[in-house]
C-alpha positions as CSV (number, residue, x, y, z in Angstrom):
1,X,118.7,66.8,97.5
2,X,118.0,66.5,93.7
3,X,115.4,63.7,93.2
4,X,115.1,61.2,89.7
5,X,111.4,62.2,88.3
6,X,110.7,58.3,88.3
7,X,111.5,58.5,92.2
8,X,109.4,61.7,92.7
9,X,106.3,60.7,90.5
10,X,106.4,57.4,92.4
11,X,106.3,59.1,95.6
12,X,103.0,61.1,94.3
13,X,101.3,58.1,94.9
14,X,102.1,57.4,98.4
15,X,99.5,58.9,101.0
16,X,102.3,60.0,103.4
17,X,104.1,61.8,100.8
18,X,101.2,63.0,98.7
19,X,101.3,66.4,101.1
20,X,104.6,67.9,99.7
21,X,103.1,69.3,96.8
22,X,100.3,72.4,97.9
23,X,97.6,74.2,95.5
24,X,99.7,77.4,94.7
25,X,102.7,75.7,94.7
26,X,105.1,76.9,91.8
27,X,107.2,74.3,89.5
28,X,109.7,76.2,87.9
29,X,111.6,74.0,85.1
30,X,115.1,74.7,83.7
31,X,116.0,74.7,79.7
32,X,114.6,71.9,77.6
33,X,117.1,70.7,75.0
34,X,114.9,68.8,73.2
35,X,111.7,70.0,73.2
36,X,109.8,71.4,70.2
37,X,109.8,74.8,71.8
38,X,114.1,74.9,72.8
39,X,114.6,77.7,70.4
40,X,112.4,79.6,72.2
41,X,114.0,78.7,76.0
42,X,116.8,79.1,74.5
43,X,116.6,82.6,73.6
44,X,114.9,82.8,76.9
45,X,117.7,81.5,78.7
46,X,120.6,83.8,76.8
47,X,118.0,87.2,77.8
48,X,117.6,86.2,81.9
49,X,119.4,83.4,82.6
50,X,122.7,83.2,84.8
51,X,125.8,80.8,84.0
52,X,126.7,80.2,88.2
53,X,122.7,79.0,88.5
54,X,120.4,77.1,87.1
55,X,118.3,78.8,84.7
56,X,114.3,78.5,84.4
57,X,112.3,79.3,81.2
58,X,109.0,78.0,82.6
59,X,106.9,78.4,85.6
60,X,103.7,76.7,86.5
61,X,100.6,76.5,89.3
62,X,100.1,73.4,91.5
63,X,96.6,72.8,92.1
64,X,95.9,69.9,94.6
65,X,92.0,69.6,92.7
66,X,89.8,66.0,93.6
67,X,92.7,64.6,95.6
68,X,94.7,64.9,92.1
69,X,97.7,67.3,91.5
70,X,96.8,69.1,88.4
71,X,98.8,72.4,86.7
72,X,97.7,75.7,85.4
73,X,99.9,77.0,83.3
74,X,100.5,79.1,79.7
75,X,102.4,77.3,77.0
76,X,103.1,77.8,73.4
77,X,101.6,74.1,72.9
78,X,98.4,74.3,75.0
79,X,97.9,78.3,75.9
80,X,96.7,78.7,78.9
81,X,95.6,74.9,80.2
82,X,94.6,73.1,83.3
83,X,96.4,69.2,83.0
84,X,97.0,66.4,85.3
85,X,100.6,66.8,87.2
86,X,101.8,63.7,85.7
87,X,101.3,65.0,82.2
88,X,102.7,68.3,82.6
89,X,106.0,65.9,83.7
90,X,106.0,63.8,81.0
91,X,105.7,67.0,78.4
92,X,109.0,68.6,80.3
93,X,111.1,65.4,79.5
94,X,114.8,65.9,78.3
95,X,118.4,65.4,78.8
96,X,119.4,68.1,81.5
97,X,116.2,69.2,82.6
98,X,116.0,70.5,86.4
99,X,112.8,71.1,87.7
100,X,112.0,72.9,91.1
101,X,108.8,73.2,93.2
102,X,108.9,76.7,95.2
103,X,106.2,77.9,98.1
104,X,105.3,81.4,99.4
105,X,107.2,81.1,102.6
106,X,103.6,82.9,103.9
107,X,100.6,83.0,103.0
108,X,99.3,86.2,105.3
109,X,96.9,88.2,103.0
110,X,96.4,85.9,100.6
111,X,94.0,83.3,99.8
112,X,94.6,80.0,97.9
113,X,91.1,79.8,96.4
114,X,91.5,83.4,95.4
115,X,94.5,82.8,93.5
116,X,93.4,79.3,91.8
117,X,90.4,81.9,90.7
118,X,92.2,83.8,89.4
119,X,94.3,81.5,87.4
120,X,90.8,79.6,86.3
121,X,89.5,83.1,85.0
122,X,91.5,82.9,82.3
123,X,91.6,79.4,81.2
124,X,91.7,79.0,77.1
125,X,93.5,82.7,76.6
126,X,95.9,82.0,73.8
127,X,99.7,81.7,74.5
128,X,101.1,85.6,74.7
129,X,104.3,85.5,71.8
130,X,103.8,89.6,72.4
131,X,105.2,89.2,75.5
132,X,102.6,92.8,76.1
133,X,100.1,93.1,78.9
134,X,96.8,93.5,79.2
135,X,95.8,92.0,75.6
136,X,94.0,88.8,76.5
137,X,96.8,86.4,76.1
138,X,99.1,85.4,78.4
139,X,102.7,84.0,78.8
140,X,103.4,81.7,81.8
141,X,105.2,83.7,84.7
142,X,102.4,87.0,83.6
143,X,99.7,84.2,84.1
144,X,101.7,83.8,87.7
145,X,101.7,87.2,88.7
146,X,98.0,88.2,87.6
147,X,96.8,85.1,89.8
148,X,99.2,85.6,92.8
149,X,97.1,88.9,93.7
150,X,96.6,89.7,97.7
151,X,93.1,90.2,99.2
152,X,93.2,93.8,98.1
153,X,93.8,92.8,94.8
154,X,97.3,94.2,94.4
155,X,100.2,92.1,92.8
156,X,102.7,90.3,95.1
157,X,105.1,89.7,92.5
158,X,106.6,93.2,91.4
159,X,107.2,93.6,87.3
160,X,110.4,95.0,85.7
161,X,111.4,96.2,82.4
162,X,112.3,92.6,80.1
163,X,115.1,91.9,78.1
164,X,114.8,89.8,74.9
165,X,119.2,90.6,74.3
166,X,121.8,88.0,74.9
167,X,124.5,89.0,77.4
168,X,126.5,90.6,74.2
169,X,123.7,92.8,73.1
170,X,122.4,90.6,70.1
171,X,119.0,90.1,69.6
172,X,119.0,85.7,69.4
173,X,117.8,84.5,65.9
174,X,114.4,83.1,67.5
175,X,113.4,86.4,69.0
176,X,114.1,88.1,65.7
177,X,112.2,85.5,63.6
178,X,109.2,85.8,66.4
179,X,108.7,89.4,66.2
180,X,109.6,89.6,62.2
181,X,106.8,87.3,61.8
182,X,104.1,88.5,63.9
183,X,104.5,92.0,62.9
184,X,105.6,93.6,65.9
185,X,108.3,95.4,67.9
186,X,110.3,93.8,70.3
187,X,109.1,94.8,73.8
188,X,112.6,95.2,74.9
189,X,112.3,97.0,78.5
190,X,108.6,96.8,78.4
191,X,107.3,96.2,82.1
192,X,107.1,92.4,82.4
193,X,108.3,89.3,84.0
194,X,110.2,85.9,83.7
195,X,110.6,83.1,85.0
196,X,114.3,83.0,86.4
197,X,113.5,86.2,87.9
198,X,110.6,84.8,89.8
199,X,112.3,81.9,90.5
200,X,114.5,84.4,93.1
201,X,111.9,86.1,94.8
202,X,112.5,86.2,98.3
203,X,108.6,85.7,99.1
204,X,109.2,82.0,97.8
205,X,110.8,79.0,99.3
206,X,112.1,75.6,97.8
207,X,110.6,72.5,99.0
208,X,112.6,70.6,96.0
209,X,114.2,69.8,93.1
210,X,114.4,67.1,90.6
211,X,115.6,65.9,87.7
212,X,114.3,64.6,84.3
């Protein structure tokens, strides 16, 4: 059952109901259409997005943090940021924007304090527009997999090469103009993730979706 976001931010303040959302939960939230950054999700949905499903271009950590539900997350406004729950909503506001909140279905191995560590480790990095690893920045589902790490330290969610071409082999207009203006190469099949991709993992469940 899709839920309005006046309908699910209203139920945030019920006791009862307060419960659905854990620390580690994931919100994964479909294309804007109107938000300052749509070129770029956009682009991000023509690269790894699928026309039979819905398609996200941004993912983002629950944390349930002095009985408030906060998000850590990497953005192109913010980098990487810790906000209140009902901020991050209001900044995802659209026409036709889905959202979806997805669990690991267990967390064997893994520890939630570990992974909100993680996650606070590298609060303030800038937003990642290299899409690259291991340079001190960091773009939102990279922030996801270097903080989802088991007790052993190794990565639960695996990497694969990225695409940055639409389904015809064009480079989109925005990815060209990015790259173009930061002086670099596009880091086409460069090992990476996304959030659509994420969004299917079969470690994760969906506890549910709502509108905007």
């Amino acid at each position: 059952m899709i839920l309005s976001a006046a309908v699910f931010i209203a139920s945030l303040t019920v006791m009862d109901a307060r419960p659905r959302l854990r620390s580690c939960d994931l919100v994964f939230v479909s294309e804007s259409l109107s938000s300052e950054d749509s070129s770029m999700d956009k682009a991000i949905t023509l690269a790894t997005g699928d026309p039979e499903t819905m398609s996200f271009t941004h993912v983002a950590i629950v944390e349930r943090r002095w009985l408030r539900l906060w998000v850590i997350d990497a953005s192109p406004r913010h980098g990487v940021a810790r906000r209140r729950f009902s901020e991050f909503l209001k900044e995802q506001e659209g026409p036709g924007v889905h959202l979806a909140v997805k669990r690991l279905r267990t967390m064997r191995g893994l520890s939630r304090r570990d992974i909100l560590r993680n996650a606070e480790s590298y609060l303030w990095q800038s937003y990642d527009f290299t899409f690259m690893p291991d340079n001190g920045m960091m773009y939102c589902s990279e922030l996801v997999r270097e903080s989802y790490r088991d007790r052993q330290g190794r990565y639960i969610f695996d990497a694969a090469p990225m695409n940055f071409l639409a389904p015809d082999g064009s480079l989109p207009e925005y990815w060209h103009e990015l790259f173009e203006s930061i002086e670099t190469e596009v880091p086409q099949g460069v090992p990476g993730t996304n959030p659509q991709d994420m969004s299917q993992s079969p470690l994760l469940e969906t506890v549910t979706t709502f509108a905007l």
